[in-house]
PDBQT receptor file of N, H, CA, C and O in Angstrom, charges set to zero:
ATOM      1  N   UNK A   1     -17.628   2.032  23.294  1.00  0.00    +0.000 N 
ATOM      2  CA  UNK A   1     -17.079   1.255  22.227  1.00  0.00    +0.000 C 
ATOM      3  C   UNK A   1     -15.767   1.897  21.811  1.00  0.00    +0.000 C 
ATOM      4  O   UNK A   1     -15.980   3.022  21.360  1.00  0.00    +0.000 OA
ATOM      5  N   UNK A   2     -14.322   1.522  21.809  1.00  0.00    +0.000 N 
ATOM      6  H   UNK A   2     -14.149   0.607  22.176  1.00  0.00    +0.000 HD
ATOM      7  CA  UNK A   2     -13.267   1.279  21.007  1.00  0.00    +0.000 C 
ATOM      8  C   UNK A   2     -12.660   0.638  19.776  1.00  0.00    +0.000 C 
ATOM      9  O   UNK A   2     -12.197  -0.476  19.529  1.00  0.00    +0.000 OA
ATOM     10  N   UNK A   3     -12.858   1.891  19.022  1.00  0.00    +0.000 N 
ATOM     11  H   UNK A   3     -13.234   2.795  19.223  1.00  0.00    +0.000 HD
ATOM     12  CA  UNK A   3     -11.855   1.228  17.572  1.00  0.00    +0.000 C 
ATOM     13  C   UNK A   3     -10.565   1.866  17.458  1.00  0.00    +0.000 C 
ATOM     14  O   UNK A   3     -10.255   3.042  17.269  1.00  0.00    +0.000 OA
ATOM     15  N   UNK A   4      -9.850   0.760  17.625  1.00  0.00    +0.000 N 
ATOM     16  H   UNK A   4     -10.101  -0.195  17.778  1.00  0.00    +0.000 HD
ATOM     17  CA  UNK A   4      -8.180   1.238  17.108  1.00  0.00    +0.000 C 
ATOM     18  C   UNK A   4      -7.979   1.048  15.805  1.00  0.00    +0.000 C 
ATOM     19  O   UNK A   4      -8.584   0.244  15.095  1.00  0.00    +0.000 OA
ATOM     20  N   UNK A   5      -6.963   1.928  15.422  1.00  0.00    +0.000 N 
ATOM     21  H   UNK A   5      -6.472   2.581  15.998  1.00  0.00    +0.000 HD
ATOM     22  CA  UNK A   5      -6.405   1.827  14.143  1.00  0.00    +0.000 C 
ATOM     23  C   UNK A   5      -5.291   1.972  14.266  1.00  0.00    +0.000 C 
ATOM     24  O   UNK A   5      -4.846   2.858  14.997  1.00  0.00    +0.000 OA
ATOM     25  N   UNK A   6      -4.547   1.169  13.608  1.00  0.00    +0.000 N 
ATOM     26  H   UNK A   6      -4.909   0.450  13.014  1.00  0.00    +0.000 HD
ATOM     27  CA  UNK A   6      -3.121   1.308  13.423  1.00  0.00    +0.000 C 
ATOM     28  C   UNK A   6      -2.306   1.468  11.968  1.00  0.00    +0.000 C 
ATOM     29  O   UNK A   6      -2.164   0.677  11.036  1.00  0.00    +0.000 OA
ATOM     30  N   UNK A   7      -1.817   2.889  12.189  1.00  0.00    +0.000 N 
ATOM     31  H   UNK A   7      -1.933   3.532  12.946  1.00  0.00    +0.000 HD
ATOM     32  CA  UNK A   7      -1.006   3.787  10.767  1.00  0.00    +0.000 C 
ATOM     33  C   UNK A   7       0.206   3.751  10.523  1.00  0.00    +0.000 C 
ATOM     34  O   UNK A   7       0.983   3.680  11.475  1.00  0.00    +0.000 OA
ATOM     35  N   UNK A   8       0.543   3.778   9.615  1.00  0.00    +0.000 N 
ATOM     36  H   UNK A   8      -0.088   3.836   8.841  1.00  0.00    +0.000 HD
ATOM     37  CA  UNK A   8       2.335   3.899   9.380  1.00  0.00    +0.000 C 
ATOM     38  C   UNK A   8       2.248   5.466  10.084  1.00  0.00    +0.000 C 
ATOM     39  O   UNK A   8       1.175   6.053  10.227  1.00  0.00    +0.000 OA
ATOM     40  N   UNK A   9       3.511   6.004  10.476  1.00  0.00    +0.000 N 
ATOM     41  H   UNK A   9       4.383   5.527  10.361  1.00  0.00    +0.000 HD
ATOM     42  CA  UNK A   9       3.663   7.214  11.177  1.00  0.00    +0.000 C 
ATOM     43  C   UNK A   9       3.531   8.205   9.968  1.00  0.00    +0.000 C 
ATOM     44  O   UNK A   9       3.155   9.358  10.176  1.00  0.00    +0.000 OA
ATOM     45  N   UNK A  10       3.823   7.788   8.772  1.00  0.00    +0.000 N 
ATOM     46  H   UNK A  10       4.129   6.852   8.603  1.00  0.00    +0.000 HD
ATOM     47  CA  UNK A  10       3.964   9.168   7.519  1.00  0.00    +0.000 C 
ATOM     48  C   UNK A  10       2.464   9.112   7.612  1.00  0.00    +0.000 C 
ATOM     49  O   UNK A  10       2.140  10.212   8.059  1.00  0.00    +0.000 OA
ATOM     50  N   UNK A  11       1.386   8.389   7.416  1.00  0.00    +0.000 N 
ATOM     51  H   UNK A  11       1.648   7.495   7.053  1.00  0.00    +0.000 HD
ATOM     52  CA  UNK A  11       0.152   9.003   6.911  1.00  0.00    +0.000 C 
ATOM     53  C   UNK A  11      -0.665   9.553   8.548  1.00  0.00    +0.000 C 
ATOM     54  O   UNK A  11      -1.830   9.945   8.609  1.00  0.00    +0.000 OA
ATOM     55  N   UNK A  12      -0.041   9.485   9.332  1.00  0.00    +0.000 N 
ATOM     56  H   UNK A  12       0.905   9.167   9.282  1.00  0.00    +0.000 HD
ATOM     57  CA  UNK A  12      -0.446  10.110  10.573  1.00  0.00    +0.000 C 
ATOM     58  C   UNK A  12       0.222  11.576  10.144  1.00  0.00    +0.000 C 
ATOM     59  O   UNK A  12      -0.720  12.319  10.422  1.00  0.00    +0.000 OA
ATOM     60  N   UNK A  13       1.212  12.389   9.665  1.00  0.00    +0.000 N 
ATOM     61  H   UNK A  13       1.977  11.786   9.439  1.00  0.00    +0.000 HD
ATOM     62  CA  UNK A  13       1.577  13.702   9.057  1.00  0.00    +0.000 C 
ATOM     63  C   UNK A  13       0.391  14.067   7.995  1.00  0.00    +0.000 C 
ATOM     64  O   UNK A  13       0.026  15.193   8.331  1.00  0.00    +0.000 OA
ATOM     65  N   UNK A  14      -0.197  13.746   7.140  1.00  0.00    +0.000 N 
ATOM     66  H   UNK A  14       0.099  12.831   6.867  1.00  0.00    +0.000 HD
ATOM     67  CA  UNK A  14      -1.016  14.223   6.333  1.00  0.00    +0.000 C 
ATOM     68  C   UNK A  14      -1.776  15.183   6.957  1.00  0.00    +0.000 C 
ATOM     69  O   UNK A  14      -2.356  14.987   8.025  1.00  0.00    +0.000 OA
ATOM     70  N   UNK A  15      -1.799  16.262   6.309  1.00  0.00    +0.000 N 
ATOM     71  H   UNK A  15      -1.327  16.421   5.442  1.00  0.00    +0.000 HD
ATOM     72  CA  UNK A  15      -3.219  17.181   6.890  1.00  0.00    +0.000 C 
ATOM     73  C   UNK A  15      -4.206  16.873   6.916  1.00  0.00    +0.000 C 
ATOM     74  O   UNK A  15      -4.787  16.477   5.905  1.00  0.00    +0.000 OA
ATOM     75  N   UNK A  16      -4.823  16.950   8.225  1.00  0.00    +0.000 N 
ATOM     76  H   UNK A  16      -4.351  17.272   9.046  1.00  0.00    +0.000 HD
ATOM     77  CA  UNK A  16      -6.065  16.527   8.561  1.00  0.00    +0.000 C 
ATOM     78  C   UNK A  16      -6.976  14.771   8.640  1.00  0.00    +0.000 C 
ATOM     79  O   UNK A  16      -8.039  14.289   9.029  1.00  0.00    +0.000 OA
ATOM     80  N   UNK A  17      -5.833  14.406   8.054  1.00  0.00    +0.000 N 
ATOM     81  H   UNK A  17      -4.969  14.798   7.737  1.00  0.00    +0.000 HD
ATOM     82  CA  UNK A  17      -6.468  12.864   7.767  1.00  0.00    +0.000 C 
ATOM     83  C   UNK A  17      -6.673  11.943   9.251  1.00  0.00    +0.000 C 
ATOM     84  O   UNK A  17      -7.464  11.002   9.312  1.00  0.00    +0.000 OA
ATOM     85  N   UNK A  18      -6.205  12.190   9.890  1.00  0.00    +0.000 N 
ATOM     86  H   UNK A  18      -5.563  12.955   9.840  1.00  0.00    +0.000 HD
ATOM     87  CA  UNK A  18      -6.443  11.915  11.175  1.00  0.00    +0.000 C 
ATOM     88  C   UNK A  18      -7.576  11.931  11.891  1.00  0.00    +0.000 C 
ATOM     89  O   UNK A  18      -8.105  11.016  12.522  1.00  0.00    +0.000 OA
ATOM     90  N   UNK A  19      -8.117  13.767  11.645  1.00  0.00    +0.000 N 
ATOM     91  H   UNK A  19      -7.687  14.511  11.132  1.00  0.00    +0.000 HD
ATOM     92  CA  UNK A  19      -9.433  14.346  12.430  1.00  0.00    +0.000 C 
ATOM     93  C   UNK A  19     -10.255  13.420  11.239  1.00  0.00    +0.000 C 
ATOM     94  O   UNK A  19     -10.929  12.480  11.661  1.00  0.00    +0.000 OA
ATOM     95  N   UNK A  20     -10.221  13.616  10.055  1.00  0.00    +0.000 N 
ATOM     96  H   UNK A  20      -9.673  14.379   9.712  1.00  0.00    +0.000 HD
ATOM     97  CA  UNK A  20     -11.222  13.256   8.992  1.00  0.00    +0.000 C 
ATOM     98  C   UNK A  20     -11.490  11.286   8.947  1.00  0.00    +0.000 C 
ATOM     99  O   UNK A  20     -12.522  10.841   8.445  1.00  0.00    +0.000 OA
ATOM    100  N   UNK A  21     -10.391  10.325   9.549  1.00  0.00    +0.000 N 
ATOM    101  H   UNK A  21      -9.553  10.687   9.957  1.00  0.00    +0.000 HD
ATOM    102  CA  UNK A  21     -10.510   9.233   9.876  1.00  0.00    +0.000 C 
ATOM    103  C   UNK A  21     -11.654   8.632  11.251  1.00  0.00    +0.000 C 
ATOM    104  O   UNK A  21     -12.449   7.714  11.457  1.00  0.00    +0.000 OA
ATOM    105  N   UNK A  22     -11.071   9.886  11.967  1.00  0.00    +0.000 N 
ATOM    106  H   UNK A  22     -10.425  10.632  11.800  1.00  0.00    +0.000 HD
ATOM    107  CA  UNK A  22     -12.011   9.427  13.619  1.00  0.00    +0.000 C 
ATOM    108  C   UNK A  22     -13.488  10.139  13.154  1.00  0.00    +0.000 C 
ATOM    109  O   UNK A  22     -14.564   9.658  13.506  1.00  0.00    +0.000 OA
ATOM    110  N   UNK A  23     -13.384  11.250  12.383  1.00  0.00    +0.000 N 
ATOM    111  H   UNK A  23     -12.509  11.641  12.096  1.00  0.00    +0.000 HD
ATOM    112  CA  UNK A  23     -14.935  11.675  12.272  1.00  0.00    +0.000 C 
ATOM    113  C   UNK A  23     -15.487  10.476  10.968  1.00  0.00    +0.000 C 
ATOM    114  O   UNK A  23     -16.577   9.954  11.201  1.00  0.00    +0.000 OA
ATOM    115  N   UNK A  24     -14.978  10.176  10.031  1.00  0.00    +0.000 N 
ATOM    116  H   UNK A  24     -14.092  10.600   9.841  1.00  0.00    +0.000 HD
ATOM    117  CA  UNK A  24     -15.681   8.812   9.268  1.00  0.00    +0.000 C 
ATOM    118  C   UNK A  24     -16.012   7.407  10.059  1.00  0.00    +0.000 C 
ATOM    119  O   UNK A  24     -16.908   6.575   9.918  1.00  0.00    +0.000 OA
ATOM    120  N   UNK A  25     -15.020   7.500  10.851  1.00  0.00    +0.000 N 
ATOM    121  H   UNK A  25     -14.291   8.175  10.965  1.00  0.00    +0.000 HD
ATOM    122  CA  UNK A  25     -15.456   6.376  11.620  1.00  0.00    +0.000 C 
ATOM    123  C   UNK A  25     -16.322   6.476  12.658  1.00  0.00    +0.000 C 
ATOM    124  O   UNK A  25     -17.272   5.696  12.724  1.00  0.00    +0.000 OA
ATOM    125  N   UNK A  26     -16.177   7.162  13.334  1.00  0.00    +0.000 N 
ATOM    126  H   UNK A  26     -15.405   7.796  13.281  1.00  0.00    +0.000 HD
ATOM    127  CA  UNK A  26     -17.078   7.654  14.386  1.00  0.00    +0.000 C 
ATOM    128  C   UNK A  26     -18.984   7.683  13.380  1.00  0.00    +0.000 C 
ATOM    129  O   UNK A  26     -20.070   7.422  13.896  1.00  0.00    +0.000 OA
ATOM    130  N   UNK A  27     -18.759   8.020  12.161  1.00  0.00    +0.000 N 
ATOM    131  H   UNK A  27     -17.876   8.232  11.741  1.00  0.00    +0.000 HD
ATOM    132  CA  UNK A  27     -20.086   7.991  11.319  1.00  0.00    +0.000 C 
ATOM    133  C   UNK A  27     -20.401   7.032  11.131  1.00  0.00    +0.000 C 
ATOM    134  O   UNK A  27     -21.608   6.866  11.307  1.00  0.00    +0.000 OA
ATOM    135  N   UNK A  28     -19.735   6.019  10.751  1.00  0.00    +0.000 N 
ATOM    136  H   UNK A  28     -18.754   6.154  10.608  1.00  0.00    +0.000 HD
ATOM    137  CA  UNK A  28     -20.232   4.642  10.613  1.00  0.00    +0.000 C 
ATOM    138  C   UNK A  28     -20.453   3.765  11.446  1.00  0.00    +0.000 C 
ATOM    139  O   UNK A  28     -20.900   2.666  11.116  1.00  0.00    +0.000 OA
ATOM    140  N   UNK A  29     -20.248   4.009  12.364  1.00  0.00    +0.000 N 
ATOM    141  H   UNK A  29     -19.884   4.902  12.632  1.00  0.00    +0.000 HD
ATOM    142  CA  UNK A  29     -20.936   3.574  13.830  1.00  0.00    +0.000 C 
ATOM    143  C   UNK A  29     -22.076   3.871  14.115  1.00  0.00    +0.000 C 
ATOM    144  O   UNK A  29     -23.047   3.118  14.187  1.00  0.00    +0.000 OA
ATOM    145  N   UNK A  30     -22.017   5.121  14.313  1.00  0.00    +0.000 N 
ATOM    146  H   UNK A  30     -21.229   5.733  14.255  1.00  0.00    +0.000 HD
ATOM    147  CA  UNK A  30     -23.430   5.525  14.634  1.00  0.00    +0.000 C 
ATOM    148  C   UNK A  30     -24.683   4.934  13.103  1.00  0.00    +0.000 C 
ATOM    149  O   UNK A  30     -25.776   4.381  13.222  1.00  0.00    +0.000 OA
ATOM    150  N   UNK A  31     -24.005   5.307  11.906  1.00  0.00    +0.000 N 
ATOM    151  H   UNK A  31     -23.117   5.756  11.809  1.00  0.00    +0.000 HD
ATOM    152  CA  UNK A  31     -24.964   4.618  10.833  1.00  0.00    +0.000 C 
ATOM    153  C   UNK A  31     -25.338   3.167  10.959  1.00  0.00    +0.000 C 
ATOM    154  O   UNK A  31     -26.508   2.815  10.809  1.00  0.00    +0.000 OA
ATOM    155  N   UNK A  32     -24.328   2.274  11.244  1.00  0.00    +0.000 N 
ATOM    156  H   UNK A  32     -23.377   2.559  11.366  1.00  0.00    +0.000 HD
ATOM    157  CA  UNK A  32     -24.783   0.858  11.277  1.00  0.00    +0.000 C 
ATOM    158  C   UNK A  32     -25.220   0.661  12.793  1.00  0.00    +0.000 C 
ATOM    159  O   UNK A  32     -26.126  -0.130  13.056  1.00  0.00    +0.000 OA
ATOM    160  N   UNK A  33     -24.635   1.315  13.693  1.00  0.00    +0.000 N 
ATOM    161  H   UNK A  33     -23.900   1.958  13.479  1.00  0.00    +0.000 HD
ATOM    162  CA  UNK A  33     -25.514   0.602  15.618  1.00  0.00    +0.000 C 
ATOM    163  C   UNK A  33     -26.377   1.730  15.663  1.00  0.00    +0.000 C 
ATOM    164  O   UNK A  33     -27.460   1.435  16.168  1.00  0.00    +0.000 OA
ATOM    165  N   UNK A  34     -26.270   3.055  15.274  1.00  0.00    +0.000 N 
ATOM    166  H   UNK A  34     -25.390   3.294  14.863  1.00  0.00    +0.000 HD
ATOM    167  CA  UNK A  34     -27.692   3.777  15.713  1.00  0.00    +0.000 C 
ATOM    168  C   UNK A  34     -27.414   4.940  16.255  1.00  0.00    +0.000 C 
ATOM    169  O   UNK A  34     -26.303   4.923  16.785  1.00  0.00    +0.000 OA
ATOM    170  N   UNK A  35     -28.196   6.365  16.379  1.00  0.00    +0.000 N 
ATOM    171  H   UNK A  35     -29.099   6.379  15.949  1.00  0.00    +0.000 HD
ATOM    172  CA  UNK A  35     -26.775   7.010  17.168  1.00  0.00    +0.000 C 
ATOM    173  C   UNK A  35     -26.987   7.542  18.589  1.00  0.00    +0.000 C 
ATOM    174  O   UNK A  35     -26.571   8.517  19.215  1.00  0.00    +0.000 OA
ATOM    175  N   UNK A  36     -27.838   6.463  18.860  1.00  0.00    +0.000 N 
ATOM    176  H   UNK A  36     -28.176   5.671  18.352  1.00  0.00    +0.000 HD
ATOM    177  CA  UNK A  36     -27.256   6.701  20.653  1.00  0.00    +0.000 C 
ATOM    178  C   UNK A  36     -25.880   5.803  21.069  1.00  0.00    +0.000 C 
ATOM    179  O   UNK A  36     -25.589   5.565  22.242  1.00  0.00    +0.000 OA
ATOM    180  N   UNK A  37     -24.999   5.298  19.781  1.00  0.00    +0.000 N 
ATOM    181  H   UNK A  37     -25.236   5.491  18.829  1.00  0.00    +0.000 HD
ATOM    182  CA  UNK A  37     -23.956   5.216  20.365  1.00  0.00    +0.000 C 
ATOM    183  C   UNK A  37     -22.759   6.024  20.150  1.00  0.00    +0.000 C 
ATOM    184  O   UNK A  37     -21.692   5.663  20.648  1.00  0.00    +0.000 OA
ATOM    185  N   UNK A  38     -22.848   7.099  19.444  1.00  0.00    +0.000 N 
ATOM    186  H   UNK A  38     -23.714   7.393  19.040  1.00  0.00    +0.000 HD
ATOM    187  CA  UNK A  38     -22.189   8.121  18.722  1.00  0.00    +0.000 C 
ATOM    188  C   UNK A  38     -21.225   8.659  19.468  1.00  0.00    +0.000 C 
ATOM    189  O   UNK A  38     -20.026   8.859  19.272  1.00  0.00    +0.000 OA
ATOM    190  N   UNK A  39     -22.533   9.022  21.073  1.00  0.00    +0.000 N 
ATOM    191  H   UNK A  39     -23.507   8.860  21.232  1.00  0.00    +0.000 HD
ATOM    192  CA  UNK A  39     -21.176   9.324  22.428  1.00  0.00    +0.000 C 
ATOM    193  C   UNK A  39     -20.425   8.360  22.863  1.00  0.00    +0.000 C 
ATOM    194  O   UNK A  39     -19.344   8.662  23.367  1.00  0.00    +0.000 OA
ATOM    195  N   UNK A  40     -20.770   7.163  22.783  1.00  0.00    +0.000 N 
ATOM    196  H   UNK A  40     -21.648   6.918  22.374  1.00  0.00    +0.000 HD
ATOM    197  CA  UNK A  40     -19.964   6.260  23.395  1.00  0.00    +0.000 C 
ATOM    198  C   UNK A  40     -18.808   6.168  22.236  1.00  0.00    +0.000 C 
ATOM    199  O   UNK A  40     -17.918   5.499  22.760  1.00  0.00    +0.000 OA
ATOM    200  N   UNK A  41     -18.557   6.385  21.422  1.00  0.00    +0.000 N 
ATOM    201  H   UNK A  41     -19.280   6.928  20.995  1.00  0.00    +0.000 HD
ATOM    202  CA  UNK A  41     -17.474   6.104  20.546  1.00  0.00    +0.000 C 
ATOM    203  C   UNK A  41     -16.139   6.491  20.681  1.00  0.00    +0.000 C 
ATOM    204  O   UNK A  41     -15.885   7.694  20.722  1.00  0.00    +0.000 OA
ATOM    205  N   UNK A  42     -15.086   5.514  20.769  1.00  0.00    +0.000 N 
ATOM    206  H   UNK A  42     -15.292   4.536  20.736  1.00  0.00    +0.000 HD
ATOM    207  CA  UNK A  42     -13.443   6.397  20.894  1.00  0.00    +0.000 C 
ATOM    208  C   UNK A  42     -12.557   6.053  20.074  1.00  0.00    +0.000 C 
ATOM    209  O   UNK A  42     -12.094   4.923  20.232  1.00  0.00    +0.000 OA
ATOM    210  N   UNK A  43     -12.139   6.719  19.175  1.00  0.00    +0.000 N 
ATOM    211  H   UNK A  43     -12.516   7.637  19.046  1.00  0.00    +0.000 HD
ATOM    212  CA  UNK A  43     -10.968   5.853  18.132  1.00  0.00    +0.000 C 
ATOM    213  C   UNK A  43     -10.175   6.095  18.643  1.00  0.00    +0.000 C 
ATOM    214  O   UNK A  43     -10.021   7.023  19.437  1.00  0.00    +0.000 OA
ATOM    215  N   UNK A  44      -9.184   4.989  18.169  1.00  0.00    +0.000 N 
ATOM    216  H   UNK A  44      -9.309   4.235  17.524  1.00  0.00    +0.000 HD
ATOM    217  CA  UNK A  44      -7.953   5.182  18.952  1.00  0.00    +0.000 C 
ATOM    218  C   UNK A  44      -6.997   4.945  17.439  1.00  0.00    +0.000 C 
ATOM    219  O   UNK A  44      -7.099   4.019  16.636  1.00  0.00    +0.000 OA
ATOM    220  N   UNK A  45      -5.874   6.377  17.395  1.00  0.00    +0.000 N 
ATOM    221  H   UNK A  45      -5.791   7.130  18.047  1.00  0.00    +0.000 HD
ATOM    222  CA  UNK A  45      -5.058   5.860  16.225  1.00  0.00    +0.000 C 
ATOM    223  C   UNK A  45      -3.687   5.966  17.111  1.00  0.00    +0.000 C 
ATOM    224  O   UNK A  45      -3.246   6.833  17.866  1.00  0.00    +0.000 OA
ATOM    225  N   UNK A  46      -3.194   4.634  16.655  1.00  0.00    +0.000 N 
ATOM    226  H   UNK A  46      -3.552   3.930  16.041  1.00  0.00    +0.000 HD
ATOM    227  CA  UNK A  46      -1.899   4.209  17.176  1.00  0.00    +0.000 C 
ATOM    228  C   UNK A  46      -0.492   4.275  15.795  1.00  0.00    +0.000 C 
ATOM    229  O   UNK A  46      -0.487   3.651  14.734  1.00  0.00    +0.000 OA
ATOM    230  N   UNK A  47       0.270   4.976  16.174  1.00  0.00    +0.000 N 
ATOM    231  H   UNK A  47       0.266   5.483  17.036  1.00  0.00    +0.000 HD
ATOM    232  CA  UNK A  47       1.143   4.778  15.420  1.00  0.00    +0.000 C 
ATOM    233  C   UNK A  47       2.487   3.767  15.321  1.00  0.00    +0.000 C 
ATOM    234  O   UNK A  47       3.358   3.590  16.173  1.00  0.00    +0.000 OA
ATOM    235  N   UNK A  48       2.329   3.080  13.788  1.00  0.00    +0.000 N 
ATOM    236  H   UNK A  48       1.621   3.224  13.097  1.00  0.00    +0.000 HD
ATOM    237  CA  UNK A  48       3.069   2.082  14.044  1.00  0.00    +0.000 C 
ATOM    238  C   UNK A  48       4.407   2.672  12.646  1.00  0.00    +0.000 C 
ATOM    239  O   UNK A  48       4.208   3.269  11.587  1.00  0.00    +0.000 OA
ATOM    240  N   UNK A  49       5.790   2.138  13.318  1.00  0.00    +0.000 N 
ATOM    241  H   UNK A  49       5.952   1.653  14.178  1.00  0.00    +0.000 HD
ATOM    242  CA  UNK A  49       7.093   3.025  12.138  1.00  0.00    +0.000 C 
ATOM    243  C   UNK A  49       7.130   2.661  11.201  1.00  0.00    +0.000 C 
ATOM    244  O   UNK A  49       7.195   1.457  10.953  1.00  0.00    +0.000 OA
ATOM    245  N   UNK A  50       7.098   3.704  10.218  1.00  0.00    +0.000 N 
ATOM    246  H   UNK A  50       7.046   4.682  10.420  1.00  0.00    +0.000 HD
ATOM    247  CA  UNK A  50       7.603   3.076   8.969  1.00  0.00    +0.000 C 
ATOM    248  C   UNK A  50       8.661   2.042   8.927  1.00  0.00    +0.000 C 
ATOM    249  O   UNK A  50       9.663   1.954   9.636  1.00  0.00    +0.000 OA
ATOM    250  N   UNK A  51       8.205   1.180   7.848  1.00  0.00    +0.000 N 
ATOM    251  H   UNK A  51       7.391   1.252   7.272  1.00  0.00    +0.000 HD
ATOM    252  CA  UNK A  51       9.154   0.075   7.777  1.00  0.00    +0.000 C 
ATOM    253  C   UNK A  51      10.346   0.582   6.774  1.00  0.00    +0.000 C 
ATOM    254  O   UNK A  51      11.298  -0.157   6.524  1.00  0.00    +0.000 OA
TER     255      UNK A  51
């Protein structure tokens, strides 16, 4: 399973918010499908430019 997200490039600089986005999400996956899908999980954060 793939979830993308797409960020303005400044909140991709924040400390840590990145690791702390893919590990929340990666949790709520496994909480709502179960967590034998926990390994299958890949976020994907794409950065999009500030406007």
């Amino acid at each position: 399973m793939t979830i993308s997200l797409e960020l303005r490039e400044p909140a991709l600089r924040v400390p840590g918010a990145v690791d702390r986005l893919i590990t929340l999400i990666t949790d709520a996956a496994a909480a709502v499908l179960g967590e034998h899908v926990r390994e299958h999980v890949q976020v994907l954060v794409l950065a999009e430019p500030a406007a």
